[in-house]
C-alpha positions in Angstrom: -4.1 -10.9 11.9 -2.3 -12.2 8.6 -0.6 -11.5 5.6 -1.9 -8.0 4.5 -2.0 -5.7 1.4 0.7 -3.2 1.0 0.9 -0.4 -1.4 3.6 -1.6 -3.9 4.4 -1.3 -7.4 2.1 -4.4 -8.0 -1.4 -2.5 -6.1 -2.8 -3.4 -9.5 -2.9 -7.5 -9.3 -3.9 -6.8 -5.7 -7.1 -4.4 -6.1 -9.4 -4.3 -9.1 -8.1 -1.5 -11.6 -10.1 2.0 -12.2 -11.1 2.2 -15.9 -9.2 4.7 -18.2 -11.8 7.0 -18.1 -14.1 7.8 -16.2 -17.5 6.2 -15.4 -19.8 8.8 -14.9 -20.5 11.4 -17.5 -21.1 15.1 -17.3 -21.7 18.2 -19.2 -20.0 19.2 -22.5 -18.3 16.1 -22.9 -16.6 16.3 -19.0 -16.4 12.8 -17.3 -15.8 12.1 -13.6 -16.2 9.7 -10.6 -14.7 8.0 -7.5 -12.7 5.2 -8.7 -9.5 6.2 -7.8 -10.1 9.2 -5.5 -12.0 11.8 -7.3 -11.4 12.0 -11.0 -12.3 14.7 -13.7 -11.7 14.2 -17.1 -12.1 17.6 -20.1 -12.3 17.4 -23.4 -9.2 19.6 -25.4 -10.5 23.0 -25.3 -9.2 25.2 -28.6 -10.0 28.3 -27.2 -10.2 29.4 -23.4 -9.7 26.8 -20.4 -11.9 24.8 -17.7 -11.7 26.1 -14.6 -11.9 23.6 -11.7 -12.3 23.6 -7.7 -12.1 20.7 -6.2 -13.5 20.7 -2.8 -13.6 18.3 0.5 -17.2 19.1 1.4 -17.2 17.5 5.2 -14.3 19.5 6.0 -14.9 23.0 4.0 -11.6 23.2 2.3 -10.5 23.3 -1.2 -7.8 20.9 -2.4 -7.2 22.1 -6.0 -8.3 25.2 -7.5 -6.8 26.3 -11.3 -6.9 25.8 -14.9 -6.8 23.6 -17.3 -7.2 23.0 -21.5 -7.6 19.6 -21.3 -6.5 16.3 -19.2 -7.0 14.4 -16.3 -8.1 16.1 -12.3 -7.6 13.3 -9.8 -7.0 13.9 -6.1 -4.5 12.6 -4.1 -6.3 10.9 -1.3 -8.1 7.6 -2.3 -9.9 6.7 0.6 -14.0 8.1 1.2 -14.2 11.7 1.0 -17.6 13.6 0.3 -16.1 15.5 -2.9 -17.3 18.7 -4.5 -16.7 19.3 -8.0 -16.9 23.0 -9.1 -15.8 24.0 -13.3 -16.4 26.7 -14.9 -15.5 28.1 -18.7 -13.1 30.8 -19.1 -13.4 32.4 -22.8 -10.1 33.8 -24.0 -11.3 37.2 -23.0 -12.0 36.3 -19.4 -16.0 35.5 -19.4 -17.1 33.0 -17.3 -19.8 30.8 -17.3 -20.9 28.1 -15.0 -20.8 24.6 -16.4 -20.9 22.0 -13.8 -21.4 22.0 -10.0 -21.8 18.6 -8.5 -21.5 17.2 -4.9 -21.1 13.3 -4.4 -24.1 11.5 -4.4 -23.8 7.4 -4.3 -27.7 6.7 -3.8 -28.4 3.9 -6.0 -24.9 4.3 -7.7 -22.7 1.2 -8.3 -20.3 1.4 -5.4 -17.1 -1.3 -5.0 -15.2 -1.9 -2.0 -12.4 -4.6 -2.4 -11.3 -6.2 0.5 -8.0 -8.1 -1.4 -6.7 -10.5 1.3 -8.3 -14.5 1.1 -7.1 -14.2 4.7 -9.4 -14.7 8.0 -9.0 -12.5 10.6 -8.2 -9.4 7.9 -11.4 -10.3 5.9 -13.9 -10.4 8.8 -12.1 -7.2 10.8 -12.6 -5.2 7.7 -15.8 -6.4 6.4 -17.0 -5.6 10.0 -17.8 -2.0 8.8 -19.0 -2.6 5.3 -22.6 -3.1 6.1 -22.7 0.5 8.4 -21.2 1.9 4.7 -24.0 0.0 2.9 -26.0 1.8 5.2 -24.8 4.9 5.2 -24.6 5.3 1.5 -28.1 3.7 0.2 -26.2 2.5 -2.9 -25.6 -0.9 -4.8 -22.7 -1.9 -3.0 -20.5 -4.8 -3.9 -18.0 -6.3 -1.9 -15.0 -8.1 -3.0 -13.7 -10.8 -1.2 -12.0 -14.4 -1.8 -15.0 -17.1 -2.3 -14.7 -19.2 0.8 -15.0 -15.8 2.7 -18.2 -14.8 1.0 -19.8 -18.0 2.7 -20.0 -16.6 5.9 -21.9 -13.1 5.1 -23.7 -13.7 1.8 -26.8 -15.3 3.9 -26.4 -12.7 6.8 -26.4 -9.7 4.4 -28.9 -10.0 1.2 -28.7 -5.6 0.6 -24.9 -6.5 -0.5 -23.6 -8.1 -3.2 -20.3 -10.5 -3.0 -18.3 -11.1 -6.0 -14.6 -12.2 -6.3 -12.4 -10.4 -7.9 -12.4 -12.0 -11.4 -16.4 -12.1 -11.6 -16.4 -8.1 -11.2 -13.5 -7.5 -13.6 -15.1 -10.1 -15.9 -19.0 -8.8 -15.7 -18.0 -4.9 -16.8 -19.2 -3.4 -13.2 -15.7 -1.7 -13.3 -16.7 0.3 -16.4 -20.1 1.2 -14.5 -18.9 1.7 -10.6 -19.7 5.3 -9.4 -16.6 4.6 -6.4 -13.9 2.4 -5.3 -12.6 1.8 -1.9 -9.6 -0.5 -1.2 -9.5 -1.9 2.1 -5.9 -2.9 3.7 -2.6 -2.3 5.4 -0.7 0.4 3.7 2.9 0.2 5.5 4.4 2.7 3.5 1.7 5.6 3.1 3.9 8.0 4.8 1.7 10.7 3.5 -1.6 9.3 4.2 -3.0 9.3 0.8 -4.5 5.7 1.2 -5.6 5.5 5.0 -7.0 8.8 6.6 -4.9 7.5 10.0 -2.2 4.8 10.2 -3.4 1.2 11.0 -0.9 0.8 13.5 -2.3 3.6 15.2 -6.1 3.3 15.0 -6.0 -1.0 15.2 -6.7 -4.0 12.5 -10.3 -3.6 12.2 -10.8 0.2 12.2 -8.9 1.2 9.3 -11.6 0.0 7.4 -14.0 2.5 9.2 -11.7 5.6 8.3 -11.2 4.6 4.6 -14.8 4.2 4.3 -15.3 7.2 6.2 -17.8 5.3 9.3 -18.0 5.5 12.7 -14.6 3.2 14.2 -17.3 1.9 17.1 -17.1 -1.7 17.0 -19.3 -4.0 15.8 -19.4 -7.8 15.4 -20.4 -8.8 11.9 -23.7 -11.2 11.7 -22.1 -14.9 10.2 -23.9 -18.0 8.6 -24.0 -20.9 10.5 -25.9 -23.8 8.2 -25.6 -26.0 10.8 -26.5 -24.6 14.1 -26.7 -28.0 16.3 -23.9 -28.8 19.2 -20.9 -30.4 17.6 -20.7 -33.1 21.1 -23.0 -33.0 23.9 -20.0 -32.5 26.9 -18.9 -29.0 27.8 -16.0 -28.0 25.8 -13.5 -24.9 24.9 -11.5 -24.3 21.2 -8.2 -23.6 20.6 -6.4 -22.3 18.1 -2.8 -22.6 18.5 -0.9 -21.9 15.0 0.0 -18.5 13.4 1.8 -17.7 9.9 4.8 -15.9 12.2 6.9 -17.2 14.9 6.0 -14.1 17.3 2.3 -14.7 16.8 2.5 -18.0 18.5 2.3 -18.1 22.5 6.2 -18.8 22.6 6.1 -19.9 26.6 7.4 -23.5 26.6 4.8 -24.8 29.3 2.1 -22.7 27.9 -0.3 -24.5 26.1 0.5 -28.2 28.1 -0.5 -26.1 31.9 -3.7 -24.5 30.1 -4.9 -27.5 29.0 -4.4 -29.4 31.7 -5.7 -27.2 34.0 -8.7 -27.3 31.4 -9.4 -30.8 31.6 -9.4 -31.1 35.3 -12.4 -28.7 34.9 -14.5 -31.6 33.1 -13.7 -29.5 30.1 -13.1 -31.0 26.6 -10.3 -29.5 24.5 -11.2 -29.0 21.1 -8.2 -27.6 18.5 -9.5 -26.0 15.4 -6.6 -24.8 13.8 -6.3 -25.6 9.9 -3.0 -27.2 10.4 -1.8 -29.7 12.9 2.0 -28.6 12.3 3.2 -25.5 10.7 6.4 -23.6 10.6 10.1 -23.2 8.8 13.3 -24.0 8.5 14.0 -25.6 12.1 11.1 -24.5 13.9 7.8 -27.0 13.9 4.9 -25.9 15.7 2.6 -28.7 16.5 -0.6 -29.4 18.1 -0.5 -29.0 21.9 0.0 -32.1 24.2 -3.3 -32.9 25.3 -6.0 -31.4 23.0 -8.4 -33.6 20.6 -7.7 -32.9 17.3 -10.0 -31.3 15.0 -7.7 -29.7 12.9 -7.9 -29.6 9.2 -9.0 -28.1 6.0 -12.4 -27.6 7.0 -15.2 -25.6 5.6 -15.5 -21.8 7.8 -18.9 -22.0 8.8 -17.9 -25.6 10.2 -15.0 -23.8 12.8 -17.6 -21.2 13.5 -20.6 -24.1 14.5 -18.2 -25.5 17.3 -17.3 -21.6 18.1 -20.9 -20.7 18.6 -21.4 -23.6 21.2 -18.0 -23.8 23.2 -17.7 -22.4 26.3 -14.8 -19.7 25.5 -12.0 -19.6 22.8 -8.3 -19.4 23.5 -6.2 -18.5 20.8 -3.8 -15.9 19.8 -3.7 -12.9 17.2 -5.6 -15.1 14.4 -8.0 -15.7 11.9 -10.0 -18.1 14.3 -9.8 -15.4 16.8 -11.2 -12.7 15.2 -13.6 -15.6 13.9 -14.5 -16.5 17.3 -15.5 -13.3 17.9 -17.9 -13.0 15.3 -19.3 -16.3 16.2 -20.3 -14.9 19.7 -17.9 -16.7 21.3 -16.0 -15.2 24.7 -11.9 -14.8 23.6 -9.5 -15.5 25.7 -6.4 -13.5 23.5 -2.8 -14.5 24.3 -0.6 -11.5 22.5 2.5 -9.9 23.2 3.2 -8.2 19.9 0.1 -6.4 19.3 -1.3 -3.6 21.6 -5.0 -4.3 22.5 -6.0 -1.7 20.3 -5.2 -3.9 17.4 -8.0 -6.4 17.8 -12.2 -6.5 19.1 -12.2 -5.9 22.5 -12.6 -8.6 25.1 -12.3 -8.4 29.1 -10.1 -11.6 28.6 -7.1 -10.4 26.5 -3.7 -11.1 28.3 -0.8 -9.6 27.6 2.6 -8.9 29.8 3.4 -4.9 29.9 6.6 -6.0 32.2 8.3 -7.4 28.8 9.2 -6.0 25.7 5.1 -5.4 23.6 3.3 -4.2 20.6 5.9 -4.2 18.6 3.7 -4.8 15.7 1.6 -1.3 16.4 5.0 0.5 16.3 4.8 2.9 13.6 8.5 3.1 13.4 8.6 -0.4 12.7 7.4 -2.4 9.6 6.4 -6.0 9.9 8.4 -8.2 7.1 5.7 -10.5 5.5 9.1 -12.6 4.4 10.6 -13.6 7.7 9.1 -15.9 9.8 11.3 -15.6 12.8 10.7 -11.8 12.4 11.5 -9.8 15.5 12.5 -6.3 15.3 13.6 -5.3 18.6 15.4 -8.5 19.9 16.1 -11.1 16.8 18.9 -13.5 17.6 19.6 -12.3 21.0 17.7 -13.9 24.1 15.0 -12.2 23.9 13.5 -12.5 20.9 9.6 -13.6 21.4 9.9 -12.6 24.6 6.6 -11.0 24.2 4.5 -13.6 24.4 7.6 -16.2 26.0 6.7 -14.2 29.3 2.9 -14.8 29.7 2.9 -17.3 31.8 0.2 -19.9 32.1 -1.0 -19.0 35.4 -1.6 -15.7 34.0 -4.0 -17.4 31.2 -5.6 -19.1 33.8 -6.0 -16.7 35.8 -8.1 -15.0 33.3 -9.8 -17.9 32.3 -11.1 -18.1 36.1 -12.6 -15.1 35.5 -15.0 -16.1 32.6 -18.8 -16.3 34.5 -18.6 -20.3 33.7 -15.8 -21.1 35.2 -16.4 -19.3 38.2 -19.7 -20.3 39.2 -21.0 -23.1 41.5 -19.3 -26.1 39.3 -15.8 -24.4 40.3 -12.2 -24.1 39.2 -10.5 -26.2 41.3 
């Protein structure tokens, strides 16, 4: 989990822009599509009005019904709904005469979904239900994503097409898209007009199944490995130990030092993969744990995910390289405290303490400050802040690590 998109007065330099007017045209000079919810444009009429039913077809209800001499229709939800689009002419003296009657229809239509964030873990929990839409909607879909992501599907997915964000504004595929779907974190959509159910609520990865209107069940995306050969012959386990916020990090002072030691009297090699070997603010530094070998730098993706496809397990926290291990195949030990489980994949080796404060970050009361580092709502500056993750111990990560089919079989945890 990371840095994610918010609905602001900037959503424009975050998403690619709908067009003006609409892409798709209709009868006596009416234009309409998806970009931006569903949008209906009418020419000025000098006598008479349209009239115009908007309808959610999936659900059976209508959402505007009225007239109009001219303008602009657009609906206030933004995420995938099966629209109906129902106008009719109304003469001055009341006649009425059918003029357009459309249900959504995307097959072979131009269909964008922008997932904004360069980040990891957002980028491959989101783009985790983009092929089922692909599927689903037997359309040209194109997905937006920051280049370095696009590495790790473009192989695994040939029916979709990856473009960054400049390359689709640049090529005129905005002018020519059918529908838009922006995938993201929208903190402040009190009224549900970006996300059919509030991420908090529903987890990291599945908001991108409602707004794209999929089934939530979870599925691990397919990633390109170049090189699939053994990064070192000797059994070995990655860790990923950094985090852009202070209550991300495991926080227990022995943590890390007891895991890793317990590790390596296993016969185990510690491997970190973590970007950066130091990372923080102000006057907290967060290095690399006592013990490891270090691995850590600016390395391609699909490097990190060839040592993830071939280690043992993964230990890491709410991350990037988490939710990367995960699509590498790889069994995740998850240390968190401030998310519920519900937040991330499943795995039978998350480890969490329910006996201190928790999931503070799935409180929908609560909105996570991108700003603040040291960010802890419930207990900053007291003596309890982090206490989330301060309070797993190590023996209750190794404890779950003893659990894991290798390390409990005839070569033993001693």
């Amino acid at each position: 989990m990371t840095a994610a998109a918010t609905i602001s007065d900037d959503r424009d330099k975050v998403y690619v822009t709908a067009p003006l007017i609409p892409t798709q045209e209709g009868p006596e000079g009416i234009r309409f599509d998806f970009n931006d919810g569903a949008r209906v444009q009418f020419p000025k009429r000098e006598s008479g009005s349209w009239r115009v039913t908007l309808h959610d077809l999936d659900a059976g209800v209508v959402l505007y019904h009225g007239d109009l001499k001219s303008g602009q229709l657009q609906s206030t939800k933004r995420y995938f709904l099966r629209y109906g689009i129902k106008i009719t002419s109304v003469s001055e003296d009341g006649d009425l005469s059918d003029v357009m009657d459309y249900e959504f229809s995307p097959t072979g239509q131009i269909i964008l979904v922008h997932i904004p964030v360069g980040t990891l873990g957002d980028a491959i929990a989101w783009f985790s239900y983009v092929p089922r839409f692909a599927e689903e909607m037997s359309a040209r879909i194109i997905c937006i994503m920051a280049a370095p992501l696009i590495g790790l599907f473009r192989d695994r997915y040939p029916e979709i097409e990856f473009l960054v964000m400049a390359d689709v504004e640049n090529s005129g595929l905005v002018d020519q898209a059918y529908a838009t779907y922006r995938i993201g974190l929208f903190f402040t959509d009190t009224d549900n007009n970006w996300q059919p159910s509030d991420f908090r609520h529903v987890g990291l990865h599945k908001t991108a199944a409602y707004i794209l209107g999929v089934s939530p069940e979870e599925t691990k995306p397919a990633i390109s490995v170049p090189d699939a050969s053994r990064p070192i012959a000797e059994r070995y386990v990655c860790i990923a130990t950094q985090a852009s916020s202070q209550c991300k990090y495991w926080n227990n002072p022995d943590g890390w030092r007891t895991v890793i030691a317990f590790l390596k009297k296993q016969g185990l090699r510690v491997i970190c993969i973590d970007q950066k070997a130091t990372h923080g603010k102000g006057w907290v530094w967060n290095h690399i744990p006592h013990g490891c070998e270090d691995e850590t730098g600016d390395r391609p993706l699909q490097e990190r995910a060839r040592w993830l496809t071939h280690c043992e397990f993964f230990i890491g926290t709410s991350s990037g390289l988490a939710w990367l291990a995960w699509a590498a195949g790889a069994r995740v030990v998850l240390i968190s405290g401030f998310t519920h489980p519900t937040n991330e994949f499943y795995t039978p080796y998350r480890v969490i303490n329910w006996n201190s404060c928790n999931s503070c970050w799935n409180d929908q009361k609560i909105t996570f400050d991108h700003k603040n580092i040291f960010w802890c709502p419930r207990h900053e500056n007291t003596d309890r802040q982090f206490e989330c993750s301060r309070l797993i111990t190590p023996e209750a990560v190794i404890a779950t690590i003893q659990r894991i089919p290798s390390m409990s079989s005839d070569r033993g945890v001693k």
